[in-house]
SELUM-899937 format. One record per residue (C-alpha): residue in three letters; x, y, z. Coordinates in nm, 3 decimals, m for minus. Each point is the difference from the previous one (the first is absolute). Layout:
BEGIN
PT|ALA|X|Y|Z;
...
//
This chain:
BEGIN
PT|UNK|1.761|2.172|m0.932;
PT|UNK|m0.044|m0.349|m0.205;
PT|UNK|m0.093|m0.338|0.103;
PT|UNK|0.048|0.090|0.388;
PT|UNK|m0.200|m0.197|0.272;
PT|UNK|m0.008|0.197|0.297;
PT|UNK|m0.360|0.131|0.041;
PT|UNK|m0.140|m0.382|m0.113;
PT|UNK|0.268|m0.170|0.300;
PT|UNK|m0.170|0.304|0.239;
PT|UNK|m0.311|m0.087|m0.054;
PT|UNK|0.069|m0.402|m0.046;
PT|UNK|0.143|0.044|0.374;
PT|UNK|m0.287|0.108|0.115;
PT|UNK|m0.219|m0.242|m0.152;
PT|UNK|0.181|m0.289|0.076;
PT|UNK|m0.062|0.133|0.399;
PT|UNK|m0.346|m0.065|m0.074;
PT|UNK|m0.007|m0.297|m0.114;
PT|UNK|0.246|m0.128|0.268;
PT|UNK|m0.279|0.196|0.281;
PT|UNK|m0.282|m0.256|m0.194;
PT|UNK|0.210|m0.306|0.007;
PT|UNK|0.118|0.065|0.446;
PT|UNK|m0.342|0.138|0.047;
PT|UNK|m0.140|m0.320|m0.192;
PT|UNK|0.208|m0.269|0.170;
PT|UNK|m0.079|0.181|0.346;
PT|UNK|m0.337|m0.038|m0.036;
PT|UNK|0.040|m0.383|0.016;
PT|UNK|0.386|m0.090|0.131;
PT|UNK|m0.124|m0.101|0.344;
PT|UNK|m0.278|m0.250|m0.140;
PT|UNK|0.285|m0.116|m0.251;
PT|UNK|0.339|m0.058|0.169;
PT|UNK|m0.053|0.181|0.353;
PT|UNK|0.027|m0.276|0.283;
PT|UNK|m0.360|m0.136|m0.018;
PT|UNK|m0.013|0.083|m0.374;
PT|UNK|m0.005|m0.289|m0.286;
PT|UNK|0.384|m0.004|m0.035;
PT|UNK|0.153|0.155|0.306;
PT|UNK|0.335|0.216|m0.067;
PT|UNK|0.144|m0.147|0.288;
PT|UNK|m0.029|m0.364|m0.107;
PT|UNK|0.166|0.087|m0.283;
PT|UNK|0.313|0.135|0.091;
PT|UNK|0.045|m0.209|0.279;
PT|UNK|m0.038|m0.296|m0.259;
PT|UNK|0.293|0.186|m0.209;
PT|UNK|0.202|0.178|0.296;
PT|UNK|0.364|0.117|m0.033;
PT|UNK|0.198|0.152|m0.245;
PT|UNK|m0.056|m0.193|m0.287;
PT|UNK|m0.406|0.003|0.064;
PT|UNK|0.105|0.437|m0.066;
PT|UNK|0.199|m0.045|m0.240;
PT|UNK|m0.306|m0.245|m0.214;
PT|UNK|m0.264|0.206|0.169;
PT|UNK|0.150|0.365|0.074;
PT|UNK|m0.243|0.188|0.212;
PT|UNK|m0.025|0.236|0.317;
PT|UNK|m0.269|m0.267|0.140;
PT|UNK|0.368|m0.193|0.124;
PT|UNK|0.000|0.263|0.237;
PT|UNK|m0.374|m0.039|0.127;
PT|UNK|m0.218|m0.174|m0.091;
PT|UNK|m0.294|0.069|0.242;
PT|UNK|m0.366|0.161|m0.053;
PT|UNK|0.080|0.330|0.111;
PT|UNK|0.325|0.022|m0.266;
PT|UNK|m0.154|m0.085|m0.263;
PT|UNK|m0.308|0.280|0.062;
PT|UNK|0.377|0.252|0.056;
PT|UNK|0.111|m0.150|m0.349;
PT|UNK|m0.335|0.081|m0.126;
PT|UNK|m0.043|0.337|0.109;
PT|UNK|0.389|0.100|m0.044;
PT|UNK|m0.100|m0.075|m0.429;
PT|UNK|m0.256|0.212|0.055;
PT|UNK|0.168|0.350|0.154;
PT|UNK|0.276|m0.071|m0.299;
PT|UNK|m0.216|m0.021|m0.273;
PT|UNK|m0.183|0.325|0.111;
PT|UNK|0.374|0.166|0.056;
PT|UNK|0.080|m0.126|m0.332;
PT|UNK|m0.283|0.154|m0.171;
PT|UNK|0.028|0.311|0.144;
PT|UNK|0.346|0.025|m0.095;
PT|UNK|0.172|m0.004|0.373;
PT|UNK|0.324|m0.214|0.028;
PT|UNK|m0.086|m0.211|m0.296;
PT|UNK|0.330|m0.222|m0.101;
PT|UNK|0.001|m0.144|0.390;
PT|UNK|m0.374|m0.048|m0.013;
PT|UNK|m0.008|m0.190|m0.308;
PT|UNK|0.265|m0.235|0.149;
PT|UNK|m0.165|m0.079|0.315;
PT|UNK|m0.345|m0.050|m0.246;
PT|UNK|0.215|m0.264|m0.184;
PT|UNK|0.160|m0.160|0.291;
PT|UNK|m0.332|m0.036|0.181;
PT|UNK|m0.172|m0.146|m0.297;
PT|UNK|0.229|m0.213|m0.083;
PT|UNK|m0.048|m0.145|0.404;
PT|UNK|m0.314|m0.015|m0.081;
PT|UNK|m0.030|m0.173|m0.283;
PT|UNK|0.263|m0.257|0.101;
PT|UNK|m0.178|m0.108|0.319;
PT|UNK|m0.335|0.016|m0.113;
PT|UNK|0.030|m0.308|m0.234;
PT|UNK|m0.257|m0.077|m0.219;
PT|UNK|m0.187|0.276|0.095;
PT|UNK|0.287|0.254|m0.193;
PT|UNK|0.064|m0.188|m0.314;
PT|UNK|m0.177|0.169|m0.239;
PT|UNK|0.175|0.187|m0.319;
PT|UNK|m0.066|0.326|0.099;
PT|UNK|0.157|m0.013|0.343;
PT|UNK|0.322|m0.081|m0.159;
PT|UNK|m0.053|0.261|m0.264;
PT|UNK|m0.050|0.268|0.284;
PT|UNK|0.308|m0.132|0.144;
PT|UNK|0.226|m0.007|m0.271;
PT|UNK|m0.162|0.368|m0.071;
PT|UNK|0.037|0.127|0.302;
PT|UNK|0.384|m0.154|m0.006;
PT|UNK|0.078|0.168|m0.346;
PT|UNK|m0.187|0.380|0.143;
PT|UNK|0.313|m0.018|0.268;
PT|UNK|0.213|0.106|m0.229;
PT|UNK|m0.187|0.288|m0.198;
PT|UNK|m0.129|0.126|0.370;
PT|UNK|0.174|0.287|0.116;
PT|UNK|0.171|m0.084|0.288;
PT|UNK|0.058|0.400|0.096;
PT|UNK|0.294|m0.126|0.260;
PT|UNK|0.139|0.343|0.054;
PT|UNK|m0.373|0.154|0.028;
PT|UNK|m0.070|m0.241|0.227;
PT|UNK|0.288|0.114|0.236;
PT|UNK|m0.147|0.360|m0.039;
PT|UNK|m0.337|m0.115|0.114;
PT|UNK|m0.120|0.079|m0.365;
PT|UNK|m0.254|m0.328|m0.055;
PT|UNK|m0.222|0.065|m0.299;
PT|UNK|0.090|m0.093|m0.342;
PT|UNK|m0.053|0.260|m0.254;
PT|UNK|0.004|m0.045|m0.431;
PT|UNK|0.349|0.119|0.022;
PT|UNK|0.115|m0.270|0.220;
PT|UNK|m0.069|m0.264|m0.278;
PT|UNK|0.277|m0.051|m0.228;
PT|UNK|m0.084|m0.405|m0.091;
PT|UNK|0.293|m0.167|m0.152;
PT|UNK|m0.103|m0.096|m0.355;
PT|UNK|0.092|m0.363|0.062;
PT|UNK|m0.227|m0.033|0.202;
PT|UNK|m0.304|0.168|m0.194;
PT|UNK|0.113|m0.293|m0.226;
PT|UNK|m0.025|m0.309|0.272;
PT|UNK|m0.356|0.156|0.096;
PT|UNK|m0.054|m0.019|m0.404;
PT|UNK|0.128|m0.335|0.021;
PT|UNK|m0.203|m0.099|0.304;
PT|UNK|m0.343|0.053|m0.186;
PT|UNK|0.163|m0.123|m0.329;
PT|UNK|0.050|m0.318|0.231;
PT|UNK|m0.339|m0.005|0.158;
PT|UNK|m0.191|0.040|m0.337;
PT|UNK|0.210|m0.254|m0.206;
PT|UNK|0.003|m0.251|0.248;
PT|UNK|m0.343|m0.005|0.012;
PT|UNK|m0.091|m0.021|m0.390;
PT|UNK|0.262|m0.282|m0.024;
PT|UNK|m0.075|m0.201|0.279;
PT|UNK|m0.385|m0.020|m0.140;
PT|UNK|0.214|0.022|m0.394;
PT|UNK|0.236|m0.316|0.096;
PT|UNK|m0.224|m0.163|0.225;
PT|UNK|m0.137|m0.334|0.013;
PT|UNK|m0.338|0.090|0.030;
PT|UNK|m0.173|0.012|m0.284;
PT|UNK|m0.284|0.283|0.043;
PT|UNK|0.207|0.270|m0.056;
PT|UNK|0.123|m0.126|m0.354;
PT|UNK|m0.346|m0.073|m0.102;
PT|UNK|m0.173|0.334|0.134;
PT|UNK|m0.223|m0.181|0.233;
PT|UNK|0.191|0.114|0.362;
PT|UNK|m0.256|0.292|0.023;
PT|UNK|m0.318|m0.244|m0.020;
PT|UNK|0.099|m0.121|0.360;
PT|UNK|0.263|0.231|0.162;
PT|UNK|m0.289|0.255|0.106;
PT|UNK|m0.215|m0.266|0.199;
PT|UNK|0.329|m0.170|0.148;
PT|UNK|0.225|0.252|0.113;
PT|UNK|0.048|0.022|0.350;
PT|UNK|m0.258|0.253|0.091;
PT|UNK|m0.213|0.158|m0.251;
PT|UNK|m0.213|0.286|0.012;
PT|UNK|m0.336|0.054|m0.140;
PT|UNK|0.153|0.182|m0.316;
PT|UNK|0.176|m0.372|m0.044;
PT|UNK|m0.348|m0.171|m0.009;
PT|UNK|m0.116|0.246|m0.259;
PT|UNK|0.318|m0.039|m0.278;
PT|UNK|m0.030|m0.349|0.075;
PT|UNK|m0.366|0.043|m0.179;
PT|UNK|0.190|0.126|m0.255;
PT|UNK|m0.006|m0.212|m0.368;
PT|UNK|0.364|m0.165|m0.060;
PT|UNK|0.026|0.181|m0.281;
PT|UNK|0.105|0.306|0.223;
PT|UNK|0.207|m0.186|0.248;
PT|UNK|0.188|m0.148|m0.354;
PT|UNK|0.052|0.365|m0.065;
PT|UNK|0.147|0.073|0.348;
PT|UNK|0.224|m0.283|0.055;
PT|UNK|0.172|0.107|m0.362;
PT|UNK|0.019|0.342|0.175;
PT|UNK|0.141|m0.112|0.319;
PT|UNK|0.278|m0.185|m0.229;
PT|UNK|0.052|0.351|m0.165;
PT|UNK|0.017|0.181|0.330;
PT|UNK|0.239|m0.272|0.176;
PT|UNK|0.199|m0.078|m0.336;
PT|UNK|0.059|0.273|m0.175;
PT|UNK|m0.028|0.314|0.181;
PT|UNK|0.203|m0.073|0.309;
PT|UNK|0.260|0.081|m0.321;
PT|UNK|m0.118|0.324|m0.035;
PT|UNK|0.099|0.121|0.385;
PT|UNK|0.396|m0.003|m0.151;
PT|UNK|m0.110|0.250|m0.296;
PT|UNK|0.047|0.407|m0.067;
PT|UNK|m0.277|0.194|0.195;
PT|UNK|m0.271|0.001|m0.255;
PT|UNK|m0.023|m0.409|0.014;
PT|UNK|0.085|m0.037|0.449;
PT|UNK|m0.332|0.243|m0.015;
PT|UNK|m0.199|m0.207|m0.201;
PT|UNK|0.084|m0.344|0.190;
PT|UNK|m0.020|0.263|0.320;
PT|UNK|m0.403|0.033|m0.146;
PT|UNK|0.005|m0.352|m0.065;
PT|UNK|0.109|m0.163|0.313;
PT|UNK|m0.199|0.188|0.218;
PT|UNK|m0.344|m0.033|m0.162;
PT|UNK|0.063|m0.393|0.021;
PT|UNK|0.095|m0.009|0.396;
PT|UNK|m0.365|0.247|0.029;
PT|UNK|m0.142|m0.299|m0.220;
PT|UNK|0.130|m0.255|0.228;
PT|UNK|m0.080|0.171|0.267;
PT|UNK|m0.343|0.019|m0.046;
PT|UNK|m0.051|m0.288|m0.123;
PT|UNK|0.146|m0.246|0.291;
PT|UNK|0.148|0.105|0.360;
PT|UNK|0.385|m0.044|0.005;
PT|UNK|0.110|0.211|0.263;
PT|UNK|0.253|0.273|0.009;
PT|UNK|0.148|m0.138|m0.355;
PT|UNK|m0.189|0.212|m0.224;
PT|UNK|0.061|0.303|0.175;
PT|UNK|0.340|m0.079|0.030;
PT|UNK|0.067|m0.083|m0.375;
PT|UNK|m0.141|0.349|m0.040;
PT|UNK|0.240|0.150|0.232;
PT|UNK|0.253|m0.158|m0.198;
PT|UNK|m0.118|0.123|m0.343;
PT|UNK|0.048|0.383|0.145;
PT|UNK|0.361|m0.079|m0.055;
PT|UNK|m0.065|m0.001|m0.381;
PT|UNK|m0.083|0.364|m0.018;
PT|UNK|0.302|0.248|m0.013;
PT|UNK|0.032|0.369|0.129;
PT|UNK|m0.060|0.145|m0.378;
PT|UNK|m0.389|m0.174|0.064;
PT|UNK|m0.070|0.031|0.381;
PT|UNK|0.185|0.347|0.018;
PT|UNK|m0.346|0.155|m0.190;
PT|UNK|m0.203|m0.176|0.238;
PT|UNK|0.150|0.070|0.294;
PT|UNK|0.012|0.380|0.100;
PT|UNK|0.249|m0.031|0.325;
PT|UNK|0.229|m0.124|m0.277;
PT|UNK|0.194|0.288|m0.257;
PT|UNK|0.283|m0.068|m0.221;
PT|UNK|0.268|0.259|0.174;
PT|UNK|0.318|0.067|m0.082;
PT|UNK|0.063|m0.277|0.300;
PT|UNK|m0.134|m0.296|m0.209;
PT|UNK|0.331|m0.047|m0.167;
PT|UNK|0.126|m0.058|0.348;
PT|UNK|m0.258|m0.284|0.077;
PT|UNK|0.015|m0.163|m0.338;
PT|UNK|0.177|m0.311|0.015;
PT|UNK|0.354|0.008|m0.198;
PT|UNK|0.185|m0.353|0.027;
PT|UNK|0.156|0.013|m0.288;
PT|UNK|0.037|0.411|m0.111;
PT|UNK|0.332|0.092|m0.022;
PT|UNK|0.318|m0.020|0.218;
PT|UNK|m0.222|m0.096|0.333;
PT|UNK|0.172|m0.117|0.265;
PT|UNK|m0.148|m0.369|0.117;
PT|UNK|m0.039|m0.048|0.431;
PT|UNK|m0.008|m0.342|0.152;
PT|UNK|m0.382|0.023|0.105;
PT|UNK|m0.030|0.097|m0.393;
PT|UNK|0.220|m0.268|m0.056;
PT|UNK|m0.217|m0.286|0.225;
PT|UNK|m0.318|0.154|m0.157;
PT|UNK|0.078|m0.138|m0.309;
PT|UNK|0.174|m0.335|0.105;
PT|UNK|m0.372|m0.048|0.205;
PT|UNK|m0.208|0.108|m0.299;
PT|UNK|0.225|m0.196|m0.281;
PT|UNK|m0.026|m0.275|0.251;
PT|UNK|m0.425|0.073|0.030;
PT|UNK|m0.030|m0.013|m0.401;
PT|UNK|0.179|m0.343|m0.050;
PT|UNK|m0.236|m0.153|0.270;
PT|UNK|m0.256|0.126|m0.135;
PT|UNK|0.097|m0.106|m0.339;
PT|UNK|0.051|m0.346|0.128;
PT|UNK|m0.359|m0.030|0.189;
PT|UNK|m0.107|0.064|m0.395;
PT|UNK|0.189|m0.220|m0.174;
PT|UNK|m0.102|m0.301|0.260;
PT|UNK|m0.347|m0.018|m0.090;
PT|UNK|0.062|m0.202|m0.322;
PT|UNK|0.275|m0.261|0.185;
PT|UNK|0.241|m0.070|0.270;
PT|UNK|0.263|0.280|0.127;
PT|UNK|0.377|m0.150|0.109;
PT|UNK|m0.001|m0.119|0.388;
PT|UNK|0.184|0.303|0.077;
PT|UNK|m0.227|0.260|m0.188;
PT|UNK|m0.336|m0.170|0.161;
PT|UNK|0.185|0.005|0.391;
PT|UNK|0.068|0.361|m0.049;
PT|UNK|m0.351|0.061|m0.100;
PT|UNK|m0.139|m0.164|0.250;
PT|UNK|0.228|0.143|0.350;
PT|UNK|m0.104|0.379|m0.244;
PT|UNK|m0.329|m0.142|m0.032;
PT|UNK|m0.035|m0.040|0.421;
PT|UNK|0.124|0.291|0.059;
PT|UNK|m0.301|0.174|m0.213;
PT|UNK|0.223|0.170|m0.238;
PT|UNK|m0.015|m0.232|m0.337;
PT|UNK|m0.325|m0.191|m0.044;
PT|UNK|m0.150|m0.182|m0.290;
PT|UNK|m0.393|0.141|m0.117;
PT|UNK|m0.241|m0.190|m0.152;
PT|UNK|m0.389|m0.003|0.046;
PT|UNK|m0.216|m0.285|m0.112;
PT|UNK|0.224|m0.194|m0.157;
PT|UNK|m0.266|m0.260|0.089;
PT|UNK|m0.329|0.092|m0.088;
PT|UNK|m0.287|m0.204|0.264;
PT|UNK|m0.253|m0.168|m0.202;
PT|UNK|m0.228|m0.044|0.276;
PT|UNK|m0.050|0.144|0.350;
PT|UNK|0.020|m0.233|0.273;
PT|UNK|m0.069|0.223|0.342;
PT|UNK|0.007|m0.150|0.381;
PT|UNK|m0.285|0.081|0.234;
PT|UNK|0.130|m0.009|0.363;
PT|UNK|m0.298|m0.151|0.230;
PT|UNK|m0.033|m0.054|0.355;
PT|UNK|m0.190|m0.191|0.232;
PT|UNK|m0.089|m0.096|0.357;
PT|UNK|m0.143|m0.319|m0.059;
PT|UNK|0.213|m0.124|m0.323;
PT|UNK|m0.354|m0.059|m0.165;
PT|UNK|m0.146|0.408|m0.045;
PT|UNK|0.292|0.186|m0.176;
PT|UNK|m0.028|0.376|m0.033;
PT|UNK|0.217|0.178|m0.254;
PT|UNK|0.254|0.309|0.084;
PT|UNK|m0.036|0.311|m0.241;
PT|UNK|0.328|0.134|m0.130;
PT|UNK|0.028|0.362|m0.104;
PT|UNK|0.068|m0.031|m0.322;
PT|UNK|0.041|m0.307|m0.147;
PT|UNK|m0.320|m0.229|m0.148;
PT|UNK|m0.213|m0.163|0.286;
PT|UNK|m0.363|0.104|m0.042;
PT|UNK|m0.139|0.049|m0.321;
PT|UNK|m0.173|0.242|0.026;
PT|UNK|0.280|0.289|0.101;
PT|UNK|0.101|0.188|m0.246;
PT|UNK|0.371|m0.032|m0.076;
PT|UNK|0.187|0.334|0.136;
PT|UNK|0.255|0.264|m0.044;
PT|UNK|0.277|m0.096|0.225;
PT|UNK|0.281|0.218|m0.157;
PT|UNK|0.276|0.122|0.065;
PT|UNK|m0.090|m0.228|0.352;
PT|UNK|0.123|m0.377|m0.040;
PT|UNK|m0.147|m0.223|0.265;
PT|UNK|0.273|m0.286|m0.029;
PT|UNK|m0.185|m0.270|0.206;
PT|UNK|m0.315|0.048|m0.337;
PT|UNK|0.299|m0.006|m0.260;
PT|UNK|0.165|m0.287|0.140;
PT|UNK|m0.348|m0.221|0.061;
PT|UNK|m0.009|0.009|m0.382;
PT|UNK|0.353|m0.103|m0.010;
PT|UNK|m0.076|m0.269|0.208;
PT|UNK|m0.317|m0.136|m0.164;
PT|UNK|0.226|m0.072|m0.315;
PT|UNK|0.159|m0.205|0.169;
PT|UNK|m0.029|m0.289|0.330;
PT|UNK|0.012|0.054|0.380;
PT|UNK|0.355|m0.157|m0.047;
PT|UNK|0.114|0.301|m0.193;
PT|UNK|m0.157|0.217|0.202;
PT|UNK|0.054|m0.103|0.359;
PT|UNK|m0.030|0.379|0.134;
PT|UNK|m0.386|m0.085|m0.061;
PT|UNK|0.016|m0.225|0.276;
PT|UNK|0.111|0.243|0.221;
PT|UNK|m0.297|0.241|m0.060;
PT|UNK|m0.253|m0.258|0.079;
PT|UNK|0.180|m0.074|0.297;
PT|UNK|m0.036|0.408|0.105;
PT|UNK|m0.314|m0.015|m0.087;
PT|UNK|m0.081|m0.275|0.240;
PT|UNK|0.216|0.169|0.282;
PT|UNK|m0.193|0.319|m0.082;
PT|UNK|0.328|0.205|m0.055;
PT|UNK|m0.203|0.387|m0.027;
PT|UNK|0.321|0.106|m0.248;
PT|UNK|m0.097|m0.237|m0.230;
PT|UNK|m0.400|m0.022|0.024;
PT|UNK|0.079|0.406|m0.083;
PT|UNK|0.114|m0.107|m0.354;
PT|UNK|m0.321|m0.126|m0.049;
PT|UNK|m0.334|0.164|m0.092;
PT|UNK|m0.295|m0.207|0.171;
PT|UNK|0.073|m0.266|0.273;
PT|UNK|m0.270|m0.250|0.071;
PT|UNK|0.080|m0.104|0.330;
PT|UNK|0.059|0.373|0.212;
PT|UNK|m0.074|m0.097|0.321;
PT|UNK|0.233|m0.346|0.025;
PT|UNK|0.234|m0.123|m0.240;
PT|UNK|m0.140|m0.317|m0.187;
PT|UNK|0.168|m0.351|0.104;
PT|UNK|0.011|m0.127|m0.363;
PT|UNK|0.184|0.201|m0.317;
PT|UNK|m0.011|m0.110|m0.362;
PT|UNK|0.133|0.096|m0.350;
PT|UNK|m0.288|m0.106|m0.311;
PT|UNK|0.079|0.069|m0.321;
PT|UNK|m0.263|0.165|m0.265;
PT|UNK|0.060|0.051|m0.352;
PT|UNK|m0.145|0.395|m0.064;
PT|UNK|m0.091|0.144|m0.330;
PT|UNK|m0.162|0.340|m0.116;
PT|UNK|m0.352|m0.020|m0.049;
PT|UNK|m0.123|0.228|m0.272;
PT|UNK|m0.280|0.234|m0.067;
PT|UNK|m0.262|m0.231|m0.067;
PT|UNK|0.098|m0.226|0.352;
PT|UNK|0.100|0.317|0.195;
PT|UNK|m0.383|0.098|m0.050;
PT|UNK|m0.158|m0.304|0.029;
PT|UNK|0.202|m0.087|0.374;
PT|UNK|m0.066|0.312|0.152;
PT|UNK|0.356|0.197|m0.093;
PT|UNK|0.183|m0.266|0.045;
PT|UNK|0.394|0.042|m0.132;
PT|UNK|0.134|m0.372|0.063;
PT|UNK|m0.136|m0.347|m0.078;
PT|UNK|0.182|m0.245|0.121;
PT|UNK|0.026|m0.412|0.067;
PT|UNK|0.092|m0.155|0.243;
PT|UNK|0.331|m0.220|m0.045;
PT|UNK|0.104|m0.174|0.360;
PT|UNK|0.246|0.060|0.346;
PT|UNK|0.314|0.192|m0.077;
PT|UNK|0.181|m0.137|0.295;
PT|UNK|m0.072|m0.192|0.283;
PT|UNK|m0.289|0.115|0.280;
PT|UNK|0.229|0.203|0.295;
PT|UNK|m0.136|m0.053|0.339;
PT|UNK|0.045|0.190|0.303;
PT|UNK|0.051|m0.347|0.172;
PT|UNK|0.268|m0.162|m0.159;
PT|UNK|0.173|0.299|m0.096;
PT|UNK|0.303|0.224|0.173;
PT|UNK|m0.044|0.276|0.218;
//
């Protein structure tokens, strides 16, 4: 038994059912507040706005179906039950599909509350794991519905698209920061500011930013080495995949304690499990033994006189077809692709199964952050506490992982940017005013409990870490910031639309 991959695709299943449990379970938590019919950007709006069957075929998602409250709590709880079948090994192959399909609605109706890397990623994951799943057809007509280790016979192919997948997700992220305009990451200086601007740091972020730039020099040449380089090493014999196995997963635990990304370090993990064959996990595992069965279960494509089915046949039409795209999402990061090449990457792209990676390609400078304020009088403003973004200075920046609260991510979005770019803002001030509960819920502290305020408004404060010496002196306090002016226009309960 050499070089064989079914113990690391068992327990990558099962992983991957966890971290699609996180990201329903996540979403659930705020889906009413965000697109339910009194939420910021109601689901119903939306597909009414691009109804039909070319607003399914741009857009394809269950929600086209039904689009009310009460479905999208069914949608909700439906991703849950699957990911717990999935990880407990019960009718896994039609699980994983209906875990795809119902992200994918998700994500495609939830606008820009679902356009974050990782959501692709666990899409174009969860896409690829349909076709290493077993299916157990026949079983299934028996009433047999629990995968076992000798159900998993994962077409090598397709070990080598999940290869390519993280190649593709570590690459694209060293060269987009490589070939990039901005300068920081050339110069070793991205470090000095990327711990203080992220989205939403955590208290370990305020500390390495203390660190001296000699360090954060050190790291950024590391983070080159561990995009660059080693995504290389993932195509190699065993000895080398288990080193860059090592490798990639100590830097998603670095990143993951150092900032709060969601579900994407845990999923990049998931994904490095692939990297490990049988000859590694077999000793680790003690439900696994190498039998005189494990001939049968090693994959043989091209041993011997074998005889070749159509489903064989498709499988490697799909995966050939995988790898070029892939390739292709590569190779456009230094220029323009053909018309052709970029449409097809784009209608693969919607359909969550091809997507470009890249993280801070951009590195923020500064941190401009919007305070949302209300009032009854327009004069006395009182300020709304979010859970986990900056607002008072004094909180201590949290552990949010593997949570994402999307309406805290995409305030930071918005404050690099103007109300015009970010016209869903308006909408939440206008909830806020109606005193939709969904969407006070995605808030911590709400100033005005009794009756909503008459008046809403957007400032916008440019935040910095303090350090020791200030944190000490201002009673603990983790922020400084200054004061900068309106982000968009005052919203009033009198002039606005019920």
């Amino acid at each position: 038994m050499k070089n064989t991959f079914n113990i690391s695709s068992y327990l990558f299943i099962r992983l991957l059912a966890i971290v699609y449990l996180i990201a329903f379970v996540s979403f659930w938590s705020q889906a009413i507040g965000l697109i339910g019919s009194n939420g910021i950007l109601p689901v119903e709006e939306f597909i009414s706005s691009n109804n039909g069957i070319q607003g399914f075929l741009n857009y394809p998602s269950i929600f086209f179906v039904n689009s009310s409250d009460f479905f999208l709590h069914l949608i909700c709880l439906v991703g849950l039950v699957c990911s717990v079948l999935v990880f407990l090994g019960f009718i896994q192959g039609p699980c994983l599909l209906i875990l795809w399909f119902l992200y994918l609605s998700i994500v495609n109706v939830s606008q820009v509350f679902m356009t974050y890397q990782w959501d692709y990623l666990l899409l174009e994951t969860g896409f690829l794991t349909l076709f290493i799943a077993p299916w157990n057809l026949s079983s299934l007509l028996r009433g047999d519905l629990r995968a076992s280790l000798a159900d998993f016979n994962p077409p090598r192919i397709f070990i080598f698209l999940f290869h390519l997948l993280l190649f593709k997700l570590m690459i694209c992220s060293g060269l987009v920061k490589f070939w990039g305009p901005d300068e920081s990451w050339k110069s070793l200086t991205a470090l000095n500011f990327h711990y203080e601007t992220q989205p939403l740091p955590n208290w370990i972020s305020w500390n390495l930013h203390q660190l001296p730039e000699q360090f954060h020099q050190l790291c950024v040449k590391l983070v080159f080495f561990i995009e660059i380089v080693v995504p290389f090493l993932i195509f190699g014999p065993r000895l080398v995949r288990n080193f860059s196995f090592i490798t990639l997963v100590l830097f998603q635990l670095t990143l993951m304690l150092s900032g709060n990304f969601a579900f994407f370090n845990v999923l990049a993990i998931t994904l490095c499990f692939l990297l490990l064959d049988d000859e590694v996990l077999g000793k680790q595992f003690s439900f696994y033994s190498g039998s005189k069965n494990s001939s049968k279960r090693a994959p043989s494509w091209f041993k011997g006189n074998i005889k070749i089915s159509i489903q064989q046949i498709l499988v490697i039409i799909i995966g050939i077809s995988l790898v070029l795209l892939s390739v292709l999402q590569v190779a456009s990061l230094p220029g323009k692709l053909p018309k052709f090449v970029s449409s097809v990457l784009t209608k693969t792209s919607n359909l969550g199964i091809n997507s470009r990676y890249g993280l801070f390609s951009f590195m923020t400078k500064s941190r401009p952050e919007i305070i949302i304020e209300g009032s009854v009088d327009g004069t006395h403003w009182k300020a709304y506490e979010f859970k986990w973004k900056p607002g008072n200075l004094a909180k201590a920046p949290g552990f949010a992982i593997p949570h994402q609260p999307r309406l805290d991510w995409q305030m930071w979005f918005a404050a690099l940017g103007d109300i015009d770019q970010n016209l869903w803002l308006n909408n939440f001030m206008l909830r806020l005013i109606q005193g939709s509960p969904s969407v006070k819920n995605l808030l911590e502290f709400n100033p005005f409990p009794e009756k909503p305020p008459n008046y809403v408004r957007a400032v916008l404060y440019n935040y910095n870490f303090t350090d020791a010496t200030i944190k000490e002196e201002e009673d603990g306090a983790w922020w400084r910031r200054e004061f900068k002016g309106l982000y968009a226009p005052v919203v009033s309960k009198f002039n606005s639309s019920k």
